[in-house]
C-alpha positions in Angstrom: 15.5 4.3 -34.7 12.4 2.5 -34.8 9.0 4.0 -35.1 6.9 4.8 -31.9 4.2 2.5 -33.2 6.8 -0.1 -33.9 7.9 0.0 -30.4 4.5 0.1 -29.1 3.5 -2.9 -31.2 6.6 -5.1 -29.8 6.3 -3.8 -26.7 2.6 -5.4 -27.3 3.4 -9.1 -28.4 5.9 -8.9 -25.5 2.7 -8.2 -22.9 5.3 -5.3 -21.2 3.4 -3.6 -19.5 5.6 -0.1 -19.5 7.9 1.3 -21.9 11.2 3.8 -21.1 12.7 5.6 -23.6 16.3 7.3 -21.8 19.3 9.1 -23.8 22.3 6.5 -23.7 20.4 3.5 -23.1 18.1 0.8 -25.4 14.6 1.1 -25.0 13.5 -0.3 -21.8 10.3 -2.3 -21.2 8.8 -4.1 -17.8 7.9 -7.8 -18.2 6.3 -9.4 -15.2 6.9 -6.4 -12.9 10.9 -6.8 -14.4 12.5 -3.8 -16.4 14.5 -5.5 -19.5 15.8 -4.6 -23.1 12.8 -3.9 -25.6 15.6 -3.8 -28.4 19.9 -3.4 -28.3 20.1 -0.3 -29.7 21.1 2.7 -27.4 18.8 6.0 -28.1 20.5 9.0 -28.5 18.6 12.3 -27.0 17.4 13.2 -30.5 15.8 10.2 -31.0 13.7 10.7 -27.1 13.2 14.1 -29.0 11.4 12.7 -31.9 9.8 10.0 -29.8 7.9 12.4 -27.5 6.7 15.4 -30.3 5.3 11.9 -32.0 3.3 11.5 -28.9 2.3 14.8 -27.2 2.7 17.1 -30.9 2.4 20.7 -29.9 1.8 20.2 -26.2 5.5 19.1 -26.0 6.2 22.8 -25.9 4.7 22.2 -22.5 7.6 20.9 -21.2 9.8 23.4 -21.5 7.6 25.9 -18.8 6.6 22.7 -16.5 9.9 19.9 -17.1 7.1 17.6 -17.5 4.0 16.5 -19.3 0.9 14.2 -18.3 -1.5 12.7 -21.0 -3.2 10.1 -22.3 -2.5 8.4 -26.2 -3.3 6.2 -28.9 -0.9 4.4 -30.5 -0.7 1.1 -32.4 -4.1 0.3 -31.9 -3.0 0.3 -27.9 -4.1 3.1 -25.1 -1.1 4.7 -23.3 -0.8 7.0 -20.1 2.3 8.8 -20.8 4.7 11.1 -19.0 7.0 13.0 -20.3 9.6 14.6 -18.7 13.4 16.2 -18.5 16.1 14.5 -16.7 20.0 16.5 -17.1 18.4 18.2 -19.8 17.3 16.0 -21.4 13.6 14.3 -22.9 13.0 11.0 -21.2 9.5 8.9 -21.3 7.7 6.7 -19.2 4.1 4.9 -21.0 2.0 2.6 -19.7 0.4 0.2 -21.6 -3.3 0.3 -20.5 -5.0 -3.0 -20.6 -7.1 -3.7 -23.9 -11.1 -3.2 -22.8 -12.2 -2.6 -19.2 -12.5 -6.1 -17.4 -15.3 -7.2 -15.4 -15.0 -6.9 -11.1 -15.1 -11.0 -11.1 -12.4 -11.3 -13.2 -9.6 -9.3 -11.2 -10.2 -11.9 -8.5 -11.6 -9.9 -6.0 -14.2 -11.2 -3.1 -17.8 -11.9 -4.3 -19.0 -9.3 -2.2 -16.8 -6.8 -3.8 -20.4 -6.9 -5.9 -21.8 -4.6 -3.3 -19.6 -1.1 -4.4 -21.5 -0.9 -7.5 -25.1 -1.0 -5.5 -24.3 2.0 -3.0 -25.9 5.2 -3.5 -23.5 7.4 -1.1 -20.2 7.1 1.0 -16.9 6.6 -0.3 -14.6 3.8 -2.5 -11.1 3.9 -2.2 -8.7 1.7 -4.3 -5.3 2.0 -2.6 -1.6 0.1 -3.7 1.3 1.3 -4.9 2.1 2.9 -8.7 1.9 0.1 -11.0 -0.4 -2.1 -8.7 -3.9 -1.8 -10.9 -5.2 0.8 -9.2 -7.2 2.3 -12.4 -7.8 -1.0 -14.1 -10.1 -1.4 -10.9 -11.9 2.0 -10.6 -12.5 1.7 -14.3 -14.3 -2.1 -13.8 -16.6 -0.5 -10.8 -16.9 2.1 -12.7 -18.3 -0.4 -16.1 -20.5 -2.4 -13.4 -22.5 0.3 -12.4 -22.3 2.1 -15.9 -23.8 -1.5 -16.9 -26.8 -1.9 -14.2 -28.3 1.2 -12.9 -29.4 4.4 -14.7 -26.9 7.2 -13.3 -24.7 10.5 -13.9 -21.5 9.5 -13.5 -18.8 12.0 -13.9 -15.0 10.8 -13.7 -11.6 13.7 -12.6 -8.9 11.6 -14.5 -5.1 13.1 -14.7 -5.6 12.2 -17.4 -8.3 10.1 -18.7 -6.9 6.2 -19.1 -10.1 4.1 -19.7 -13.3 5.4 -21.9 -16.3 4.8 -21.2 -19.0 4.1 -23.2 -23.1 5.7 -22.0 -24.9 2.0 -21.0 -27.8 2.7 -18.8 -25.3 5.4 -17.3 -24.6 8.5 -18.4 -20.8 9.2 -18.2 -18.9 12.4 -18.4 -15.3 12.1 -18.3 -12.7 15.4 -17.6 -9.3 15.3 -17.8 -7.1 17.5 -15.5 -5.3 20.4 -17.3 -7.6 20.2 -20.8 -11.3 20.1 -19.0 -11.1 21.8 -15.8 -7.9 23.1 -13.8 -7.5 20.5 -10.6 -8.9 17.8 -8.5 -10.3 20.3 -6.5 -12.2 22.6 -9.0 -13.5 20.0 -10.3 -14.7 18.4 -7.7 -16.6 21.6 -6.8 -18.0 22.1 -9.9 -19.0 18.6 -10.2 -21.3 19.2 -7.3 -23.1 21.5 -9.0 -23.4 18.9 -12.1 -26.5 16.5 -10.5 -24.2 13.4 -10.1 -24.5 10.4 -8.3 -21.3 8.8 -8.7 -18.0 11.1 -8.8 -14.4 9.0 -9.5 -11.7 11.3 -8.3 -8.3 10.0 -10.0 -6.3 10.4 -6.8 -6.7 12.3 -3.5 -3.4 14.2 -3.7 -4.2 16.6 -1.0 -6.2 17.8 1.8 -8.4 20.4 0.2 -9.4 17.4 -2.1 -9.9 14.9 0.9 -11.6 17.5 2.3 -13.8 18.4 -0.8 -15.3 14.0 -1.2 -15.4 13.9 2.4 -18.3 17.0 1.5 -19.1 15.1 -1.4 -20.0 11.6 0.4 -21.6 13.4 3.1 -24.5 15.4 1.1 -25.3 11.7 -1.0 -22.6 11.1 -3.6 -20.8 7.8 -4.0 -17.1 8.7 -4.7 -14.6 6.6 -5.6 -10.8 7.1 -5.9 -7.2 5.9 -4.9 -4.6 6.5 -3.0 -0.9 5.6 -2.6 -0.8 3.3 0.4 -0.5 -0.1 1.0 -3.2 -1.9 3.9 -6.4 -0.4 4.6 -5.6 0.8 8.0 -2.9 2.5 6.7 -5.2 4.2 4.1 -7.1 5.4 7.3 -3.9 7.1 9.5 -2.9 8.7 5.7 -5.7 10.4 5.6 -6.3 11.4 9.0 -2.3 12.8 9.1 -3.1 14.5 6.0 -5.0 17.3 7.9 -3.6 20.0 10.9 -3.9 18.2 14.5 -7.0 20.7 15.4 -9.3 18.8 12.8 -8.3 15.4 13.0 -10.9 14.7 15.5 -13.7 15.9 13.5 -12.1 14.2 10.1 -12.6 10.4 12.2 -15.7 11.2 12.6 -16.7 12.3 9.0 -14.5 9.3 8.2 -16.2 6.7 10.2 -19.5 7.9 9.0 -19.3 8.0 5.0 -16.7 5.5 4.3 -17.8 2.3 2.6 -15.1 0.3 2.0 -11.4 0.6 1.2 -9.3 -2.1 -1.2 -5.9 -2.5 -1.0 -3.7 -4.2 -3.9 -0.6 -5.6 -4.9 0.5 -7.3 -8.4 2.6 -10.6 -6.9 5.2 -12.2 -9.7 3.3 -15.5 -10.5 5.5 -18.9 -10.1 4.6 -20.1 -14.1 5.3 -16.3 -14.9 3.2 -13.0 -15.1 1.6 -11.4 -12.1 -1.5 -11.6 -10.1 -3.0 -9.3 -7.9 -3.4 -10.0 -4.4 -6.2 -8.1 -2.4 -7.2 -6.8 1.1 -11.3 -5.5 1.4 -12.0 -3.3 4.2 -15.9 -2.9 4.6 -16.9 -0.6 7.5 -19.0 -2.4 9.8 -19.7 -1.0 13.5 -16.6 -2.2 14.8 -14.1 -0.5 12.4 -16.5 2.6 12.6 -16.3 3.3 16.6 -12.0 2.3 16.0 -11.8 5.2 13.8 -13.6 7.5 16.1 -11.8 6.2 19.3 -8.5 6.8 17.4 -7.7 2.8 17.5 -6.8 2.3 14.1 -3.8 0.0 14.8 -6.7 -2.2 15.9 -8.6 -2.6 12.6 -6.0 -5.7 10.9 -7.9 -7.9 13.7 -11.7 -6.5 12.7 -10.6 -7.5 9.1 -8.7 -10.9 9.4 -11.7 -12.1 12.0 -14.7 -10.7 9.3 -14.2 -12.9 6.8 -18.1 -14.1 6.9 -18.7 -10.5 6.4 -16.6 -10.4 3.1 -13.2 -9.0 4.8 -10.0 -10.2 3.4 -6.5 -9.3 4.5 -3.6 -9.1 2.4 -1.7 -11.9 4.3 -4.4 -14.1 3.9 -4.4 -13.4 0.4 -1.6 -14.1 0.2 -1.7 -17.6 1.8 -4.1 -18.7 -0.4 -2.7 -17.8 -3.7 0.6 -19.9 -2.4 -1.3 -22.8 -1.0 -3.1 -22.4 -4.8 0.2 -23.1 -6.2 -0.1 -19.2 -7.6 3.0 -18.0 -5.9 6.0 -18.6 -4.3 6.3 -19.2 -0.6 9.0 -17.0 -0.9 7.1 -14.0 -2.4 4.0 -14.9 0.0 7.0 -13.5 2.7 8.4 -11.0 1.0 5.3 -8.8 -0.1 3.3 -9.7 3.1 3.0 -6.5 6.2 4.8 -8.7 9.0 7.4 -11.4 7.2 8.2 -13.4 10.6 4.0 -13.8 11.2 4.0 -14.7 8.0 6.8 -17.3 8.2 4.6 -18.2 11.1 1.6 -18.7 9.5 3.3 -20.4 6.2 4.3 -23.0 9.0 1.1 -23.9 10.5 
């Protein structure tokens, strides 16, 4: 059995950018979005054992009063987000290798004007794909460009906390879930009580926390967070349905008043290897505004793939151009686009 930090650092030259550790099988790692052998030999459930009190210590006795543990790690000179957790009894791990250093906005590839989150004083950011898509990697690089430029309190709800952040001209205070306050919603209350002007909430898991930015946007915070959906107007109808009938009226309108802009994001497998995100920006103009109060959401994909001088992007025209860029296959331009047979269309023109 080889060492956590021997695994991590192989795991590292390989550029995986997960590791699983399971009873009965080899260590497992995902290259280029594809889960393959790290090593050949097959871990027995001591060895997942050993492998998760080297990384959690004595919060592992955690796990026997929850099944599962959330936290973030050092190891091999790399930053991990790890989850532990019991499957038949037994200890199995999931770690994400977190990216080395927070990157700069311009060089995720999104849109130029994607400048503008960092220069808003109030409303709300959401970053919105799938698990695995990048989601923190770009909340941490708005979070660096305003840290960088303008003379703030920002304070960050992180379950749990992936990328640190150094005080630049901003002050930052970071919390993690469980350790420095009990849940998204607490602290988010007790945030507003903390003179902040920008608040990152890790995820917007439920309605009392949805309902709790919306307060927070509304009274002059910029908030910025994620959810788990794919397209911007189906970020929209997610939160909306996340609230009883009776109040979904009066969540468009908060909506369509203090929301800024909404990114969507997918990592695409790269023809020459590797991935690459693609990227839909929603920025809320009049238009989109009165489509979210007049309950026309299926509406917004035109606003967006007609705004384009306004800084809009959809994800199938993002997609277009990383193909005709020779980025990625026609194929996967198809398969990860909303509509495939418009996008076979549009391929064809």
């Amino acid at each position: 059995m080889l060492s956590i930090e021997k695994l991590i650092g192989i795991a590292s030259e390989r550029d995986a950018s997960d590791v699983h550790l399971i009873a009965g099988l080899p260590p497992k790692c995902r290259i280029d979005g594809r889960i393959t052998d790290l090593y050949g030999e097959p871990l027995t459930p001591m060895d997942c054992e050993q492998y998760g009190e080297s990384l959690a210590g004595e919060e592992i006795k955690k796990i026997r009063e929850t099944g599962q543990l959330d936290f973030a790690a050092a190891v091999a000179g790399r930053r991990l987000r790890v989850n532990l957790f019991r499957q038949q009894g037994r200890l199995s791990a999931a770690l994400r290798l977190l990216r080395d250093g927070i990157p700069k906005l311009s060089e995720l590839g999104l849109p130029p004007a994607a400048g503008l989150f960092s220069k808003w004083n109030k409303g709300i950011v959401l970053v919105t794909g799938e698990t695995g898509s990048g989601k923190s990697t770009t909340l941490a690089a708005i979070l660096e460009e305003i840290n960088a430029t303008r003379p703030l309190h920002i304070i960050t709800l992180e379950d749990p906390i992936e990328y640190l952040h150094r005080h630049n001209q901003s002050v930052v205070s970071q919390r993690e879930i469980g350790l420095d306050t009990e849940s998204y919603v607490t602290g988010l209350r007790a945030a507003l009580r903390q003179a902040p002007d920008v608040i990152l909430v890790g995820e917007m898991r439920d309605e009392e926390t949805i309902k709790t930015a919306l307060t927070a946007a509304e009274t002059g915070h910029l908030v910025i967070s994620t959810l788990h959906t794919v397209g911007a107007a189906n970020t929209i109808d997610r939160i909306i349905d996340s609230f009883p009938p009776a109040q979904q009226e009066q969540v468009r309108a908060q909506l369509s008043m203090v929301m800024q802009a909404v990114v969507s994001q997918q990592l695409i497998p790269k023809v020459e290897g590797g991935v690459v995100p693609a990227f839909e920006v929603m920025f809320f103009n009049n238009a989109i505004r009165n489509l979210i109060r007049e309950s026309k959401i299926h509406q917004i994909d035109n606003i967006i793939a007609t705004s384009q001088e306004e800084g809009m992007i959809s994800m199938d025209n993002s997609l277009i151009k990383l193909y005709r860029d020779g980025v990625i296959s026609r194929e996967n331009a198809i398969a990860y686009s909303s509509n495939s047979e418009l996008m076979e269309k549009k391929l064809a023109r």
